[in-house]
C-alpha atoms as a printed R data frame, in Angstrom:
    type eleno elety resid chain resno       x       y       z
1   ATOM     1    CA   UNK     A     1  35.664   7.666  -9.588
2   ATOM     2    CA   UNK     A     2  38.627   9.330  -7.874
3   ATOM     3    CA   UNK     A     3  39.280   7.923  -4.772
4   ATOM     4    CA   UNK     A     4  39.163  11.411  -3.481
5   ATOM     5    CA   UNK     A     5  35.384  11.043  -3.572
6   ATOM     6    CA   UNK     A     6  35.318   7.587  -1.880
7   ATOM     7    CA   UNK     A     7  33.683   8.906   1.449
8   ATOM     8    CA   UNK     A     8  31.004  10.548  -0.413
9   ATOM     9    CA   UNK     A     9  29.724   8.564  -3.466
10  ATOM    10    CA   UNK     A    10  28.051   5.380  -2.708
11  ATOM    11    CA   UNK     A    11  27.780   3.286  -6.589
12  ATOM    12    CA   UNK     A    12  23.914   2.263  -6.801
13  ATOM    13    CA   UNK     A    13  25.479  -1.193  -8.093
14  ATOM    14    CA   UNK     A    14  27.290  -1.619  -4.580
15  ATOM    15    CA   UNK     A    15  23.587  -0.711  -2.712
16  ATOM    16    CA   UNK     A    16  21.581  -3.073  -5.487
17  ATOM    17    CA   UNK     A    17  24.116  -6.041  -4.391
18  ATOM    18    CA   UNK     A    18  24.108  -5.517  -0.661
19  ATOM    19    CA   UNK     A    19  19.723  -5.570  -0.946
20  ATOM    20    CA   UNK     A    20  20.250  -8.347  -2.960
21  ATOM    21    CA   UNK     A    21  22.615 -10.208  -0.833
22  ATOM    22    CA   UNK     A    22  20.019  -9.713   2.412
23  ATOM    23    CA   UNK     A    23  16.572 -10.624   0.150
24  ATOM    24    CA   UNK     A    24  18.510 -13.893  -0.990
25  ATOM    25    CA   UNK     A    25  20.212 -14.884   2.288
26  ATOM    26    CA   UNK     A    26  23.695 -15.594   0.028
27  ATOM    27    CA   UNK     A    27  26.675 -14.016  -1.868
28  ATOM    28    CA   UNK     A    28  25.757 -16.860  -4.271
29  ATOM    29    CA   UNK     A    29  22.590 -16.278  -4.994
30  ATOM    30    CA   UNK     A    30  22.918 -12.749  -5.132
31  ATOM    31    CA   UNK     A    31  26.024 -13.314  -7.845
32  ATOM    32    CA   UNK     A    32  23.171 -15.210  -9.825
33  ATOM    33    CA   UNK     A    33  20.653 -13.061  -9.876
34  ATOM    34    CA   UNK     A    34  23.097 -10.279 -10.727
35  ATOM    35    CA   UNK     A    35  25.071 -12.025 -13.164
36  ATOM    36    CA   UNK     A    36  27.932 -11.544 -11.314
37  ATOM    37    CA   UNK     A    37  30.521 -13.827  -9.574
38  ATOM    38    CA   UNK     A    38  30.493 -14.366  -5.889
39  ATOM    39    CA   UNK     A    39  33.748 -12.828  -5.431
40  ATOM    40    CA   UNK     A    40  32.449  -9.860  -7.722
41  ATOM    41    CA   UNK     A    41  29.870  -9.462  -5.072
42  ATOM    42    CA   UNK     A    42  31.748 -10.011  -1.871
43  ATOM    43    CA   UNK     A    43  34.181  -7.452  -3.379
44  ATOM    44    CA   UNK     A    44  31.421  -4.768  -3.143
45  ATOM    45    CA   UNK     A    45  29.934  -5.362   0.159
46  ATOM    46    CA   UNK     A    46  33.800  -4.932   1.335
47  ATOM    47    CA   UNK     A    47  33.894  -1.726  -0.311
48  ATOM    48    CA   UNK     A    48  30.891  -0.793   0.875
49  ATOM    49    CA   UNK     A    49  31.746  -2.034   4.603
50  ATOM    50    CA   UNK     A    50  35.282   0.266   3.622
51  ATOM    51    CA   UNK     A    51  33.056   3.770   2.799
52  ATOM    52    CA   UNK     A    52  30.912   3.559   5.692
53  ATOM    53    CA   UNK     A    53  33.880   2.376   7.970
54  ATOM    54    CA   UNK     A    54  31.845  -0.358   9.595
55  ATOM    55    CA   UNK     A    55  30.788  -3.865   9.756
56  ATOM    56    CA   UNK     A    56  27.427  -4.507   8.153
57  ATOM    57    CA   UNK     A    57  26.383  -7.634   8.868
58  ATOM    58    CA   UNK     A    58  27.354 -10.166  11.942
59  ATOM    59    CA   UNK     A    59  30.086 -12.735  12.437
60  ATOM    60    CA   UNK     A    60  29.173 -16.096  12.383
61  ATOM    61    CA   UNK     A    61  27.855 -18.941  11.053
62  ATOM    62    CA   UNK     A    62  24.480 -17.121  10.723
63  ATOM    63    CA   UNK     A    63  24.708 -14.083   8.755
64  ATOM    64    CA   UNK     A    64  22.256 -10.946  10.387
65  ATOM    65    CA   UNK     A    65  22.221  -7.732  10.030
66  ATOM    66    CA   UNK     A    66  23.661  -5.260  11.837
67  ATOM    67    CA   UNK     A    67  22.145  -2.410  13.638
68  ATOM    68    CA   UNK     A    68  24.470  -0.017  11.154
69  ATOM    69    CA   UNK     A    69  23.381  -2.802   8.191
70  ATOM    70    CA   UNK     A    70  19.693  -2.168   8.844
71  ATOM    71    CA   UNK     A    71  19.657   1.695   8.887
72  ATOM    72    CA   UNK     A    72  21.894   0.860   5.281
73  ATOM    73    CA   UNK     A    73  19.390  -1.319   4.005
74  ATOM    74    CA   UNK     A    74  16.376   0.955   4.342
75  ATOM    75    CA   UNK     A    75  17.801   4.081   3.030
76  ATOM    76    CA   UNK     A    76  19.243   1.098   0.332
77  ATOM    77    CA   UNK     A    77  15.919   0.050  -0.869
78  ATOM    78    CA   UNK     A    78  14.491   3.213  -1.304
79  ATOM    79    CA   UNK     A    79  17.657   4.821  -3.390
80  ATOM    80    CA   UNK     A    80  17.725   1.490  -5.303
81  ATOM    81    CA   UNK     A    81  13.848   1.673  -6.206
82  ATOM    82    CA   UNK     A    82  14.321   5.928  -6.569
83  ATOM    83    CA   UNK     A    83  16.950   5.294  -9.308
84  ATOM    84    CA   UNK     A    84  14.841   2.261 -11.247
85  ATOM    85    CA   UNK     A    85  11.611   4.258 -11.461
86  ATOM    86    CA   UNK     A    86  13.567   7.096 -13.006
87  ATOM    87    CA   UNK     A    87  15.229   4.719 -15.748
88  ATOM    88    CA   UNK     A    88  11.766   3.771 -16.113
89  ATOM    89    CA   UNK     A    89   9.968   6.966 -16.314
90  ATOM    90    CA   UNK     A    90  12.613   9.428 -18.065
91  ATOM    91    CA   UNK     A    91  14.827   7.106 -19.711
92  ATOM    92    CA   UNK     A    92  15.806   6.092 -23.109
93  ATOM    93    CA   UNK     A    93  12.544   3.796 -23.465
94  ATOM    94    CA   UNK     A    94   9.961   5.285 -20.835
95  ATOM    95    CA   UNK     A    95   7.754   2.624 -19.946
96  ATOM    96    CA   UNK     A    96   3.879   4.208 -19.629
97  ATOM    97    CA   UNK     A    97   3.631   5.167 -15.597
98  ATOM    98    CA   UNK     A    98   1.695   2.761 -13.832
99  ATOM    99    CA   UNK     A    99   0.197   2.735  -9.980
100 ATOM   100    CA   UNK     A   100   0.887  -0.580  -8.025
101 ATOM   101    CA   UNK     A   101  -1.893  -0.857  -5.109
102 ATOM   102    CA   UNK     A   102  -1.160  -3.898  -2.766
103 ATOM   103    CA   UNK     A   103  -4.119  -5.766  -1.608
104 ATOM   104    CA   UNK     A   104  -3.864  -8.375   1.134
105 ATOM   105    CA   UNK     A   105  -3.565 -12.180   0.362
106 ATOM   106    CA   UNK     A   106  -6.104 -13.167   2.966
107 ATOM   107    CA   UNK     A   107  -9.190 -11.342   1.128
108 ATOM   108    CA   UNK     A   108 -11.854 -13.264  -0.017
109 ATOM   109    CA   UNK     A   109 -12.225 -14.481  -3.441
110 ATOM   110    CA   UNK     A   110 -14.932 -13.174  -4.938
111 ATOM   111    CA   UNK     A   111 -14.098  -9.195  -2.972
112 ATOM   112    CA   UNK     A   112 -10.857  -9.433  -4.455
113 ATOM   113    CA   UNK     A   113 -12.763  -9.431  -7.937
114 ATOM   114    CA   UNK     A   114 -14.616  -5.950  -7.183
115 ATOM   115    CA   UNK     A   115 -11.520  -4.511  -6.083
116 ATOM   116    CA   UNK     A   116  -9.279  -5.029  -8.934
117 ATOM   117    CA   UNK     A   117 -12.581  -4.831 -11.512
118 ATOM   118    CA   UNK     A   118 -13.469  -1.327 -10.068
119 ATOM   119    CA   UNK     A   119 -10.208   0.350  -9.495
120 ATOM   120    CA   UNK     A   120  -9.061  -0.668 -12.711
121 ATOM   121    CA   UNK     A   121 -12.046   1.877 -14.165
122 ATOM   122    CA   UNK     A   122 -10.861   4.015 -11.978
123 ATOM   123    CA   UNK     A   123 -10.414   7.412 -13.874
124 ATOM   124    CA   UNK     A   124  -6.801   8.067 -13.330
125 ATOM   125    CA   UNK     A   125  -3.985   9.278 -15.601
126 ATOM   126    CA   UNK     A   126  -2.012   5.650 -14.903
127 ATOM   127    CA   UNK     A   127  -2.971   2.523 -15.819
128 ATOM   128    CA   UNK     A   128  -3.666   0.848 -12.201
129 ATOM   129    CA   UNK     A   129  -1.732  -3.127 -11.612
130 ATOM   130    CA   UNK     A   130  -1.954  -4.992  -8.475
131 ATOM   131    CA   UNK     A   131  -0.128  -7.192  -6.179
132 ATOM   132    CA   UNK     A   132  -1.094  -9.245  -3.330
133 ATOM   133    CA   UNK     A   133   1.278  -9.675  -0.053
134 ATOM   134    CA   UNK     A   134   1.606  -9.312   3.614
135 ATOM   135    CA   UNK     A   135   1.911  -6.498   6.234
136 ATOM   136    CA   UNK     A   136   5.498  -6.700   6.843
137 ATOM   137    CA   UNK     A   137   6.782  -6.675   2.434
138 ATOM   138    CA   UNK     A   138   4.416  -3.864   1.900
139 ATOM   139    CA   UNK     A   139   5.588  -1.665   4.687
140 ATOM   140    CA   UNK     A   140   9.272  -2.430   3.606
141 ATOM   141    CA   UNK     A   141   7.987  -1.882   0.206
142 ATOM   142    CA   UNK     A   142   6.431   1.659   1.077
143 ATOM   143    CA   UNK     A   143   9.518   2.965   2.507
144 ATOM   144    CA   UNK     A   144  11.211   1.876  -0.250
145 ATOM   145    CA   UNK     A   145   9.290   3.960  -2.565
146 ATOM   146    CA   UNK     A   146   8.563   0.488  -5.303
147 ATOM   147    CA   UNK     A   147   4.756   0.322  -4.598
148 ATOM   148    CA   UNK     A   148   2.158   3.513  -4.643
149 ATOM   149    CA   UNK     A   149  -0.732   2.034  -1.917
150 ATOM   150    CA   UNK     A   150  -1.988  -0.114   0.373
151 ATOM   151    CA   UNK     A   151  -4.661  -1.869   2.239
152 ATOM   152    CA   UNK     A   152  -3.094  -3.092   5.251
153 ATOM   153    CA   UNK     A   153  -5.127  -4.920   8.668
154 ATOM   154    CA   UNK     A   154  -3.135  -3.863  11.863
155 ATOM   155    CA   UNK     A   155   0.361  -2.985  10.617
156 ATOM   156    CA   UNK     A   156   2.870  -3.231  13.553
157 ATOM   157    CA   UNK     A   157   3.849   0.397  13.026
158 ATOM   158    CA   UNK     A   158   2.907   3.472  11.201
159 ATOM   159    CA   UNK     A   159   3.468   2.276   7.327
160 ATOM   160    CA   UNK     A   160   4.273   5.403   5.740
161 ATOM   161    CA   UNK     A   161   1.558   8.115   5.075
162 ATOM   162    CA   UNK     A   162  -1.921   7.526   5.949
163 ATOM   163    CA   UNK     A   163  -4.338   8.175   3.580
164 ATOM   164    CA   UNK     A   164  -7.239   7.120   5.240
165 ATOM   165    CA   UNK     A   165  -7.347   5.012   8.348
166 ATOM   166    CA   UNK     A   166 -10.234   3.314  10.160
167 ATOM   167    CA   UNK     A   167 -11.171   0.977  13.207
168 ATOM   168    CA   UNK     A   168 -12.232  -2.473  11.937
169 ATOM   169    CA   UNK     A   169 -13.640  -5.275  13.959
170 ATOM   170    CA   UNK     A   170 -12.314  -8.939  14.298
171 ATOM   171    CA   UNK     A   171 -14.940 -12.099  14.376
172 ATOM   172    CA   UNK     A   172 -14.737 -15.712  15.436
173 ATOM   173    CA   UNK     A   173 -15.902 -17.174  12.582
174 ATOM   174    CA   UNK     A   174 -16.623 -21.349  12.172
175 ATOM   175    CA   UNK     A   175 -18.329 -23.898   9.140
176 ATOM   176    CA   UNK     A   176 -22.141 -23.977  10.460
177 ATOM   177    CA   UNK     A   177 -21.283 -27.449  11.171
178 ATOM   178    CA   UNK     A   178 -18.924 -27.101  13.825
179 ATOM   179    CA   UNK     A   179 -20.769 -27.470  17.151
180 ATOM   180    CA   UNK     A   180 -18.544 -25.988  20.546
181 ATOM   181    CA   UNK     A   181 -19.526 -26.168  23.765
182 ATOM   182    CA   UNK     A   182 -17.384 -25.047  26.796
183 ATOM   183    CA   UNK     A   183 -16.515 -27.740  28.771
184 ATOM   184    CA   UNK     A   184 -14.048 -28.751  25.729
185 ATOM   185    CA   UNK     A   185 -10.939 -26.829  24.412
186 ATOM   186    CA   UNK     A   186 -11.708 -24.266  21.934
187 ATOM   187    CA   UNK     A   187 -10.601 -25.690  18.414
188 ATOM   188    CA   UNK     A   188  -8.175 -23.644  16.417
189 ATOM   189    CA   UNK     A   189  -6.966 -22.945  12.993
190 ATOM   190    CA   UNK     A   190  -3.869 -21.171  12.650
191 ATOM   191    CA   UNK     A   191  -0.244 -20.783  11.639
192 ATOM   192    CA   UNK     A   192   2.176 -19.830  14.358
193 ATOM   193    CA   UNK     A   193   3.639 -15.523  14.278
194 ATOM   194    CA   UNK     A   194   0.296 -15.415  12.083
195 ATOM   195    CA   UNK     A   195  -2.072 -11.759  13.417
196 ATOM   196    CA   UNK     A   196  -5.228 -13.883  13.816
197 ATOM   197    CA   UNK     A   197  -2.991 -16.671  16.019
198 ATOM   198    CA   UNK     A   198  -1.178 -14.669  18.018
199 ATOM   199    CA   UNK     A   199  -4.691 -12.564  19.087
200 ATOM   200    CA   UNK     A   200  -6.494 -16.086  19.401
201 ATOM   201    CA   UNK     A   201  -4.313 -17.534  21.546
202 ATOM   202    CA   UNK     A   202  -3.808 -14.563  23.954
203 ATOM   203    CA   UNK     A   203  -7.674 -13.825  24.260
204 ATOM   204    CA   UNK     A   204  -8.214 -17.492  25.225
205 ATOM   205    CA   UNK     A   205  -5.133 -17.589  27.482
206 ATOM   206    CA   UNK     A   206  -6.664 -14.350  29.026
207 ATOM   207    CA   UNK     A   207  -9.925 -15.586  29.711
208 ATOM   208    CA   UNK     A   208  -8.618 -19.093  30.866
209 ATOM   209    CA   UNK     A   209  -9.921 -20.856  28.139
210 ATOM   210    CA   UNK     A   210  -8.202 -23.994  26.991
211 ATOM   211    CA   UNK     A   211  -7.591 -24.656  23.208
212 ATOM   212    CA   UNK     A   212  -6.280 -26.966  20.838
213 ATOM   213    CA   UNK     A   213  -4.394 -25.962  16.953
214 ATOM   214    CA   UNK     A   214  -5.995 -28.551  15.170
215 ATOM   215    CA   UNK     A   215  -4.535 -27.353  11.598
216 ATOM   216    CA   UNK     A   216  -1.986 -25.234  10.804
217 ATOM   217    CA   UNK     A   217  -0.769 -23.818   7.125
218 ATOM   218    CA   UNK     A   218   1.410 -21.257   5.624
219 ATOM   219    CA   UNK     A   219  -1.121 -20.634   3.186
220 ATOM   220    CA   UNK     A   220  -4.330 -18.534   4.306
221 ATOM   221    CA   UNK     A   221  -6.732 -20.159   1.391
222 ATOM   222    CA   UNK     A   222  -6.454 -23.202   3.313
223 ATOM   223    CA   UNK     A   223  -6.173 -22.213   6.871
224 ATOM   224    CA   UNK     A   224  -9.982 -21.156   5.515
225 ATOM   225    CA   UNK     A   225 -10.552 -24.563   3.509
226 ATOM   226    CA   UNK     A   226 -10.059 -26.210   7.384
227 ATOM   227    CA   UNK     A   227 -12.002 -23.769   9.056
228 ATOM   228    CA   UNK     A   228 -15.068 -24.342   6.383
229 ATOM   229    CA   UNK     A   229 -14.698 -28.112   7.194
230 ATOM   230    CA   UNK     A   230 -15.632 -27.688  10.380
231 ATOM   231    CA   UNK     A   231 -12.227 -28.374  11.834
232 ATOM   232    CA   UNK     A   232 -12.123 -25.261  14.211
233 ATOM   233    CA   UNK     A   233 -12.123 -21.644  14.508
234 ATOM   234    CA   UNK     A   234  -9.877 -18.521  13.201
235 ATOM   235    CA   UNK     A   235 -10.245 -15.041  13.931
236 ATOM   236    CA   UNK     A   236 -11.014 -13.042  10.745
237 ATOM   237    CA   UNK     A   237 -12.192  -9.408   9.631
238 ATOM   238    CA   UNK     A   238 -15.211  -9.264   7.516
239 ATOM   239    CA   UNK     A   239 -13.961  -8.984   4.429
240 ATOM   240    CA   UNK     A   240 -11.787 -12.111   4.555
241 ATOM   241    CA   UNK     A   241 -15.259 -14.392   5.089
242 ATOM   242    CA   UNK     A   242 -16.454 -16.472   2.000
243 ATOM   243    CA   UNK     A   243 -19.538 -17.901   1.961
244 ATOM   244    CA   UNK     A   244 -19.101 -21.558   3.698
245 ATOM   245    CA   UNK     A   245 -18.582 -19.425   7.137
246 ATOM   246    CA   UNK     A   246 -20.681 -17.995   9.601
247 ATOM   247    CA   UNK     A   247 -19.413 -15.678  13.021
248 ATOM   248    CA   UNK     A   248 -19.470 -17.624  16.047
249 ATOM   249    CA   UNK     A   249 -21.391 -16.440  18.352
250 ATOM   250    CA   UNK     A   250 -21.344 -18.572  21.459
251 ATOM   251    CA   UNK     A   251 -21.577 -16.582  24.617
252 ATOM   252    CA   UNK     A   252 -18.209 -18.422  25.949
253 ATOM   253    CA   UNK     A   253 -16.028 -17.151  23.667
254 ATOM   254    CA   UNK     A   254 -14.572 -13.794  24.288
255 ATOM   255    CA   UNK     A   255 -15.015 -10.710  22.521
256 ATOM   256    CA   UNK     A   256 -13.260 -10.637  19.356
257 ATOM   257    CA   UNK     A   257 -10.671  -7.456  19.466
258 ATOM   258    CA   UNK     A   258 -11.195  -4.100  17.206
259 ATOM   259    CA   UNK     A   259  -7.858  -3.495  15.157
260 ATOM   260    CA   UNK     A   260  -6.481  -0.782  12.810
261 ATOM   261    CA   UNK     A   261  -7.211  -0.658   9.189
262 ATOM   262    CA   UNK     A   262  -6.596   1.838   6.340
263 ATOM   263    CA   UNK     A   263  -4.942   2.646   2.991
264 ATOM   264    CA   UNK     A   264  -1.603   3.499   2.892
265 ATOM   265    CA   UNK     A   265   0.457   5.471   0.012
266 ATOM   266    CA   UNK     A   266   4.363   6.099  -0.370
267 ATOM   267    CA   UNK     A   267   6.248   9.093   0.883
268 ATOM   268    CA   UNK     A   268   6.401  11.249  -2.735
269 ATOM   269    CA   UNK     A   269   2.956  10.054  -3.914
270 ATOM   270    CA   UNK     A   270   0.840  12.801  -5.647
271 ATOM   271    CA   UNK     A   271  -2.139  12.167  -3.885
272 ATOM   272    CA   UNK     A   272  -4.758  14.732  -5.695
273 ATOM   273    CA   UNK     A   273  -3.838  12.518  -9.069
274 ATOM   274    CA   UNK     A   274  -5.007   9.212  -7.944
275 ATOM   275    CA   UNK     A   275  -8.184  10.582  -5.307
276 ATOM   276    CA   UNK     A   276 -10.724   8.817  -7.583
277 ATOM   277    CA   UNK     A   277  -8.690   5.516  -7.291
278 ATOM   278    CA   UNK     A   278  -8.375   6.155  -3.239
279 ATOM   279    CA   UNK     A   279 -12.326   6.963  -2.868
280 ATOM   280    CA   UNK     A   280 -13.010   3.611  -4.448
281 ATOM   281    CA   UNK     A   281 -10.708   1.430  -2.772
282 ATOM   282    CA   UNK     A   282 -12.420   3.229   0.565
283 ATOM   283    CA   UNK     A   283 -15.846   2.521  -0.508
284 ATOM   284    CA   UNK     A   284 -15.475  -0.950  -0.613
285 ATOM   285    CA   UNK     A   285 -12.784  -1.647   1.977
286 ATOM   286    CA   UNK     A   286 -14.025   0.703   5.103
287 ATOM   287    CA   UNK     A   287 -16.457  -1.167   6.804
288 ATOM   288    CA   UNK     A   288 -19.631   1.310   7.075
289 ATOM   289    CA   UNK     A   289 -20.612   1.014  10.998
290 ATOM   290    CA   UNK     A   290 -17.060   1.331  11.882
291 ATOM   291    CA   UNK     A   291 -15.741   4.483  13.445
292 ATOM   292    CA   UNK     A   292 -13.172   6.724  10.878
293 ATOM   293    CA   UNK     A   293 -10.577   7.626  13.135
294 ATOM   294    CA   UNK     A   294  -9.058   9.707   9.934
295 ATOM   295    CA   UNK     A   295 -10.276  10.668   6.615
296 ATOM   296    CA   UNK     A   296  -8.361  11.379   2.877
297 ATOM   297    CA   UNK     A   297  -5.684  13.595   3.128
298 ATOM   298    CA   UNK     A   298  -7.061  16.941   0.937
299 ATOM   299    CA   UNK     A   299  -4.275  17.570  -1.201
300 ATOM   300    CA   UNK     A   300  -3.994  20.498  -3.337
301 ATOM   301    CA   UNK     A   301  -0.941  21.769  -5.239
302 ATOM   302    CA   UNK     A   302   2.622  22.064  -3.652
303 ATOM   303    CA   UNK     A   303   1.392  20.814   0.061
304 ATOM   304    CA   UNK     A   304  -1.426  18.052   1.690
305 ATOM   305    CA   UNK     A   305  -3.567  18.818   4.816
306 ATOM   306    CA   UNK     A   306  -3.045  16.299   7.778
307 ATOM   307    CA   UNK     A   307  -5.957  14.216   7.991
308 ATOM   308    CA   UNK     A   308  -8.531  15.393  10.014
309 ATOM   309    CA   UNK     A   309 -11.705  13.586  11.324
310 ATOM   310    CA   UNK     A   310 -15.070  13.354  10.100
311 ATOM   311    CA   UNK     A   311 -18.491  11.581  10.879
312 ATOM   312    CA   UNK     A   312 -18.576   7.693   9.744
């Protein structure tokens, strides 16, 4: 490329490094996974630092982002994931198009296996593949363009494009076993930055009621495991209950808080192709006695209604 053009071209390669670089926390790593040397990569985050005519990421022992690196980064992942899916659509060797709908790692066993048994009958034109993760990959992922929907419980900000949202109620939920009473601290099971921990902790701080973590774990399967033992209580939606737990309903406790639910798709989805797939996933997602607060988009050809409400 003439040098001419400099100012104006950014090479995917340089962008696919730089993501790299931040997802692996190294120039190392990044090299690795790149098959490239380190220096090969440092080389193009300095030319990439030289076209935008700024510093990326901070000085220091700790490497961050800066404020210029993050607004890079986002538009980074989505041109990086843009330019893969249309290798993978329109190039040499098309692979068959596929939807990717993320489900959330918390959700119980045997209501992940009606999810994925029905949508994959689902009567759509791609064949439908799943992927289980948290709120904060899938809304990077969604701006990024690399996965079609999701089912996300309270997301921090809007994700995207609603497709269909709804109000969905928390519960205290406890093995049968476990016996409270008030005049001890309310037993918890968490894991600390964790939705259900952070609103646990602040409703009993609010209502002055002491409490003890007695387990804590990365892994949701066995923040449950502990709860069903009867070791304490976690704050859970409906659909992440299994059958060794019961809501706790002991007049003490305060009431557990409604939060934000829905289905989520990426920016250049084509909605009207996959409404079968959407109207299944919201059948067995959307609790039925909660509230809609917005319904499917209608989409028709060349533009989508906003979404507009309609009785539960």
């Amino acid at each position: 490329m003439q040098r001419r053009y400099e100012s104006k071209n950014i090479p995917i390669e340089i962008l696919r490094s730089f993501v790299t670089v931040v997802d692996t926390g190294s120039y190392t790593k990044a090299g690795e996974m790149l098959n490239l040397s380190q220096a090969a990569v440092s080389a193009q985050i300095a030319r990439l630092r030289r076209i935008l005519r700024g510093e990326l990421f901070t000085r220091g022992a700790v490497r961050q982002l800066t404020s210029r690196g993050a607004t890079v980064l986002s538009f980074a992942r989505r041109i990086v994931a843009m330019n893969d899916q249309l290798i993978a659509t329109a190039g040499p060797k098309p692979a068959p198009r596929q939807l990717l709908v993320g489900l959330p790692r918390w959700y119980d066993y045997q209501g992940l296996i009606e999810v994925i048994d029905a949508c994959s009958k689902a009567e759509v034109p791609e064949k439908v593949t799943f992927r289980c993760g948290d709120v904060a990959e899938f809304t990077r992922d969604l701006h990024a363009g690399s996965i079609d929907i999701v089912y996300m419980v309270h997301p921090p900000e809007p994700p995207s494009r609603p497709i269909v949202e709804w109000e969905e109620a928390m519960l205290w939920t406890k093995s049968p076993k476990l016996a409270l009473t008030s005049s001890e601290p309310v037993p918890l099971v968490g894991w600390p930055g964790t939705l259900s921990e952070r609103l646990a902790t602040k409703l009993l701080s609010d209502t002055q009621l002491s409490y003890d973590i007695v387990f804590t774990g990365a892994d949701h399967a066995a923040r449950k495991a502990a709860v069903a033992a009867g070791l304490g209580l976690m704050l859970m939606i409906r659909g992440a209950m299994t059958p060794d737990l019961v809501i706790a309903n002991e007049p003490f406790l305060p009431p557990p808080p409604v939060v934000k639910a829905g289905i989520y798709a990426r920016e250049s989805l084509n909605l009207r192709r996959i409404m079968p797939l959407v109207q299944i996933l919201e059948g067995l997602l959307r609790p039925p006695a909660m509230s809609q607060v917005a319904t499917v988009a209608a989409v028709q050809p060349g533009r989508e209604k906003r979404p507009r409400r309609r009785p539960a």
